[in-house]
C-alpha positions in Angstrom: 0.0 0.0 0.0 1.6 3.1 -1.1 1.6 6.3 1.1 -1.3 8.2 -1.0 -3.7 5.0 -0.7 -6.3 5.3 2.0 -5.9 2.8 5.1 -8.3 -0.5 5.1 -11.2 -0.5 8.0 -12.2 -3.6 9.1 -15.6 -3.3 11.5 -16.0 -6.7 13.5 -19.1 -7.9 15.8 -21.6 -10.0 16.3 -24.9 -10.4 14.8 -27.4 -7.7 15.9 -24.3 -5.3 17.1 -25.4 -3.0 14.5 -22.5 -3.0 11.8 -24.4 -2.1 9.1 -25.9 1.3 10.4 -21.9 2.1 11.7 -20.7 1.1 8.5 -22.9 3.0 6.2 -21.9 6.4 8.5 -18.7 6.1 8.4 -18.3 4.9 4.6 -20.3 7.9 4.0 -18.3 10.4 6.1 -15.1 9.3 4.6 -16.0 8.5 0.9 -15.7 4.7 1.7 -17.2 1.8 0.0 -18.1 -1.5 1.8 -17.0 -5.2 1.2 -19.6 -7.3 3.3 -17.2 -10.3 4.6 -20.9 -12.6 5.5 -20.8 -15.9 4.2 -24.4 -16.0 3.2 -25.2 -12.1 2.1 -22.9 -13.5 -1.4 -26.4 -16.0 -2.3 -28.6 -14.5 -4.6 -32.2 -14.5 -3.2 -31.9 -14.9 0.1 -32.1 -11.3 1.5 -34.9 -11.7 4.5 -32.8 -14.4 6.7 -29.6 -13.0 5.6 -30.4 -9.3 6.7 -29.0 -8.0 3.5 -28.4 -4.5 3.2 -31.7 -2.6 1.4 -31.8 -1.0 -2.1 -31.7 2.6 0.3 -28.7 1.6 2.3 -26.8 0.2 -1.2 -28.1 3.4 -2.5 -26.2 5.6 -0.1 -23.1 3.3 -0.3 -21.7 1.0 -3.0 -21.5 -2.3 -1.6 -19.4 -5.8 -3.0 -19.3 -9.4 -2.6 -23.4 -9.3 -2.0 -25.7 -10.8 -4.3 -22.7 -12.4 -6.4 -23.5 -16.4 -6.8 -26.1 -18.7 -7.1 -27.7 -20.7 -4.1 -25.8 -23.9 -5.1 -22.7 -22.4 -5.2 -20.5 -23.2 -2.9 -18.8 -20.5 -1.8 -15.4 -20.5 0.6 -13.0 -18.6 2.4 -10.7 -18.5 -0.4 -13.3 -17.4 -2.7 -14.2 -14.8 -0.2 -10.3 -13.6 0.0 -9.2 -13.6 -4.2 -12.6 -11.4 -4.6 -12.4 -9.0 -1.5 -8.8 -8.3 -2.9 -10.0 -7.4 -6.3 -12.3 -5.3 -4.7 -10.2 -3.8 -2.3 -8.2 -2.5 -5.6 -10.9 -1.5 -7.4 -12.6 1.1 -4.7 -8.7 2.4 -4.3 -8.7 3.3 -8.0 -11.6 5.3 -7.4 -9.6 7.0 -4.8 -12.3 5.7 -2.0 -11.8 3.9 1.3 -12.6 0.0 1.6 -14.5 -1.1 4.5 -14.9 -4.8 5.2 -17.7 -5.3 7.4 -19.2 -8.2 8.7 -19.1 -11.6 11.3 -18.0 -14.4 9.4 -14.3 -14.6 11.3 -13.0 -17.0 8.8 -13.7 -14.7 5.9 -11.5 -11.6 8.1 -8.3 -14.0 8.6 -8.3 -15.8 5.4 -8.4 -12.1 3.9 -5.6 -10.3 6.8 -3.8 -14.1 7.3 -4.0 -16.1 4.5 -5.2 -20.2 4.2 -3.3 -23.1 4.8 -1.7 -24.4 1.7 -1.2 -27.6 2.7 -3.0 -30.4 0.8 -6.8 -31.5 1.7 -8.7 -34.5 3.0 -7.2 -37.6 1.6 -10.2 -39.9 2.9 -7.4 -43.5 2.9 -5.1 -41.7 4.9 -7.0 -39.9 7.4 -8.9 -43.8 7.7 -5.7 -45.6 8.2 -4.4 -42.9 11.2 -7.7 -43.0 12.6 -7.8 -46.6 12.8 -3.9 -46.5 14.4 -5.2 -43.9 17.2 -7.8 -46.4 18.0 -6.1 -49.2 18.4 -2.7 -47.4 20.0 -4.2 -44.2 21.0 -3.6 -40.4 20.4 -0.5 -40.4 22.8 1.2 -42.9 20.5 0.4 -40.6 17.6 1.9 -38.2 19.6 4.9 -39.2 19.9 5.4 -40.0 16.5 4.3 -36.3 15.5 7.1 -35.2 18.0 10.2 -36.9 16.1 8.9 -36.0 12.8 7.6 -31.9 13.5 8.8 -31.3 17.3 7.8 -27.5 16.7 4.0 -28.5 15.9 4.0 -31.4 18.7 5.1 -28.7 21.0 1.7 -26.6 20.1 -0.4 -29.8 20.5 -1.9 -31.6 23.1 -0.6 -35.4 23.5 -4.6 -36.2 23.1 -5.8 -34.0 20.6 -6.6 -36.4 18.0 -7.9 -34.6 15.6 -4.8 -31.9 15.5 -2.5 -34.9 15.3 -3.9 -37.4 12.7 -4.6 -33.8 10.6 -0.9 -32.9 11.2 0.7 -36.4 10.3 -1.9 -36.9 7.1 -0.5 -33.8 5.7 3.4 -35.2 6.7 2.1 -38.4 4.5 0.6 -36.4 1.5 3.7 -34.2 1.4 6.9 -35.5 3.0 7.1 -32.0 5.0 6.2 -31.4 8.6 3.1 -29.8 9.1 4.6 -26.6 10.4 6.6 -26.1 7.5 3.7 -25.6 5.5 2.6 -22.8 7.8 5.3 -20.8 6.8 4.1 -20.4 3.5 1.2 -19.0 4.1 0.9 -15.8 3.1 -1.8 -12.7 3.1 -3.7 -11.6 0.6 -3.1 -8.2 2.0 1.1 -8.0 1.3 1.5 -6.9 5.1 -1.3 -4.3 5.2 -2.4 -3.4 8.4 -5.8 -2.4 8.5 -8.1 -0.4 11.0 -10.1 -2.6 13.3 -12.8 -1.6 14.8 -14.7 -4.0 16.9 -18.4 -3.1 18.0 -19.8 -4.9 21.7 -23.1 -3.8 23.6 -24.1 -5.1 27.0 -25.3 -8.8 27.1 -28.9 -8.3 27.7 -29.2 -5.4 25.2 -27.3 -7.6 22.7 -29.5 -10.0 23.1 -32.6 -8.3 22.7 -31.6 -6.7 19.5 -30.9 -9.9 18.2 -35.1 -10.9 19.3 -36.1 -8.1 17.7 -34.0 -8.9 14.7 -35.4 -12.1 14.2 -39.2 -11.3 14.9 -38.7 -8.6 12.0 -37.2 -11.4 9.6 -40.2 -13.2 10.5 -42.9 -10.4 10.4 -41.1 -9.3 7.1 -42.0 -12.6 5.2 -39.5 -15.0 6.1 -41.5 -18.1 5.7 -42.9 -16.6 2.6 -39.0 -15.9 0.9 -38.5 -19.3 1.7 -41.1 -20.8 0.2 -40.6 -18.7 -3.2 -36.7 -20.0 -3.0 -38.4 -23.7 -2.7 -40.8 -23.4 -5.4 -38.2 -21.1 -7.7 -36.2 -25.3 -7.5 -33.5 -24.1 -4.8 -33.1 -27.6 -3.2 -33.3 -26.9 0.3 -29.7 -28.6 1.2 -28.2 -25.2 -0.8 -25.8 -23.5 1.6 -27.7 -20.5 2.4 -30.6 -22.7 3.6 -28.2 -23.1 6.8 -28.5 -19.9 7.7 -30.5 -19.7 10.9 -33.8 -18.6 10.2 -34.0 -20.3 6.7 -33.5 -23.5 8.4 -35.7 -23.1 10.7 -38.4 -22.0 8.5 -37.9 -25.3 6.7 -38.6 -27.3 10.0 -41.4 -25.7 10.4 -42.5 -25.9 6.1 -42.2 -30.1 7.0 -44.5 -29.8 9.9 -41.6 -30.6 12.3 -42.1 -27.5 14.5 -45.2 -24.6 14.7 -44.1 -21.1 13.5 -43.8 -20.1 17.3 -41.2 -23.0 17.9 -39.6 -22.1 14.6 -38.9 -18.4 16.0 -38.1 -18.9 18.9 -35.1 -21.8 17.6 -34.1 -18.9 15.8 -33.5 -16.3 18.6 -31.8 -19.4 20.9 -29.5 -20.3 17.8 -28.0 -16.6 16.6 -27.9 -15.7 20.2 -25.5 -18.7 20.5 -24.0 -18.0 17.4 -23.6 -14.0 18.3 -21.5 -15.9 21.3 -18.9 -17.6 19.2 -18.6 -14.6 17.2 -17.3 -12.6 19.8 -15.4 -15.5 21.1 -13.6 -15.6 17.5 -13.0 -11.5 17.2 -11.6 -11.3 20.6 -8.3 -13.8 20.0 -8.1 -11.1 16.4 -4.9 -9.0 17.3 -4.8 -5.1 16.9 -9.1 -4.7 17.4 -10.2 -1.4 19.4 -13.4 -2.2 20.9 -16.1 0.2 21.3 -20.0 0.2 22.2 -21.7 2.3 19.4 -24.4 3.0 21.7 -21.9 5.3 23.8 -18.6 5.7 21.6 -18.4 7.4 18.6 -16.2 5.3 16.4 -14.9 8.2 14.1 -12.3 9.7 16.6 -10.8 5.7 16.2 -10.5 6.2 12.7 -7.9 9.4 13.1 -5.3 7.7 11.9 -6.7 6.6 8.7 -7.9 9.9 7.9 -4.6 11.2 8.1 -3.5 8.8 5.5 -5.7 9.3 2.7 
């Protein structure tokens, strides 16, 4: 990133925090453009359940990576990193400001981190080490790690299974210690280090946003979206259809549950989710934490607003 190019805002949360409305006042106040890092907002068609941004708020700000591929796509981490770049680039060469907003954490570090470029699942392999920790055990596994990759044996448990057989299976594939392979990963970003700004509330009020959220979803026409999707041929195992809300519309389409129920699963499983999310952006380095029902977020910004 040269001098003259404006500094990268990331703006981290949970579901509910209110990112959007932060996002869209801040984009606007520094000539920014948003990239939405949400693994569903990308599927065309779902907008209720995935709380898409509206026609008005793309209106006031452009907005990428949202409505860009079809419900039986399925669309990764990677993907979400080689596109977020180009568009990264692209709102720079209008001379604007990206913002990447959102809570999928996975999308944020493959984008700042990089993925693992190790190989994948080789299904014979991982079945044969499975079937040795079985019969000898993860500590025996262990041990085995530790002659062949002492530096990733010393970050794992002696019975964390899964770590291990994953760690030896790629030793297998490759002939190279699994921590080898870590240092080659590299980011997307070239060693940019962006703004973070992470957005919390209060517990209770968190949670209550996130009841509301979900009874406007519903009262919105939810159920109906979903049905449209179903008759339009999306099969509901698409990706999107795990989305909560979607999913648990489609319990309650088979007659599993009553609309109540369905609802009410809804609120229990995003308020769990809102959980992890937080979990996930607290252990993200460099985040400045703020409630943006008592903190202006702009003053945080300073720094990139010099460097435009």
């Amino acid at each position: 990133m040269s001098s003259s190019e404006p500094r990268l805002v990331f703006i981290v949360g949970p579901t509910g925090v209110g990112k959007t409305a932060v996002a869209l006042r801040l984009a606007e106040i520094l000539g920014g453009e948003i990239i939405s890092c949400d693994s569903m907002q990308v599927y065309r068609g779902f907008d209720i359940g995935t709380d898409k941004p509206t026609r008005q708020e793309q209106a006031r700000v452009p907005h990428h990576l949202v409505d860009i591929v079809e419900a039986g796509t399925q669309f990764n981490a990677a993907d979400f990193a080689a596109q977020a770049v180009a568009a990264i680039s692209q709102i720079r060469n209008r001379s604007r400001r990206p913002f990447v907003v959102g809570g999928t954490g996975l999308y944020f570090k493959a984008l700042e981190d990089g993925l693992f470029p190790g190989p994948g699942r080789d299904e014979a392999v991982r079945r044969a080490l499975d079937e040795e920790a079985r019969r000898l055990g993860s500590e025996a596994l262990w041990e085995r790690l530790a002659r062949i990759d002492p530096v990733y044996a010393a970050k794992t448990g002696r019975r964390d299974r899964v770590r291990i057989v994953r760690a030896l299976e790629v030793q297998t594939l490759t002939g190279r210690p699994f921590s080898d392979h870590f240092k080659a990963t590299e980011s997307p970003l070239s060693g940019e280090r962006p703004v973070k700004i992470g957005l919390e509330r209060p517990r209770a009020e968190l949670y209550r946003r996130i009841e509301e959220r979900v009874d406007r979803m519903f009262a919105g026409g939810l159920v109906e979206e979903t049905r449209n999707l179903l008759a339009r041929g999306v099969p509901d195992t698409a990706p999107p259809f795990k989305a909560f809300g979607y999913k648990h519309v489609l319990l309650f389409l088979r007659g599993r549950i009553g609309l109540d129920e369905a609802a009410d699963l809804a609120k229990i499983d995003t308020r769990h989710y809102a959980k992890r999310q937080l979990t996930w952006f607290r252990k993200m380095p460099g985040v400045r934490w703020i409630d943006p029902g008592e903190t202006d977020p702009l003053p945080f910004l300073s720094e990139a607003r010099k460097e435009t």
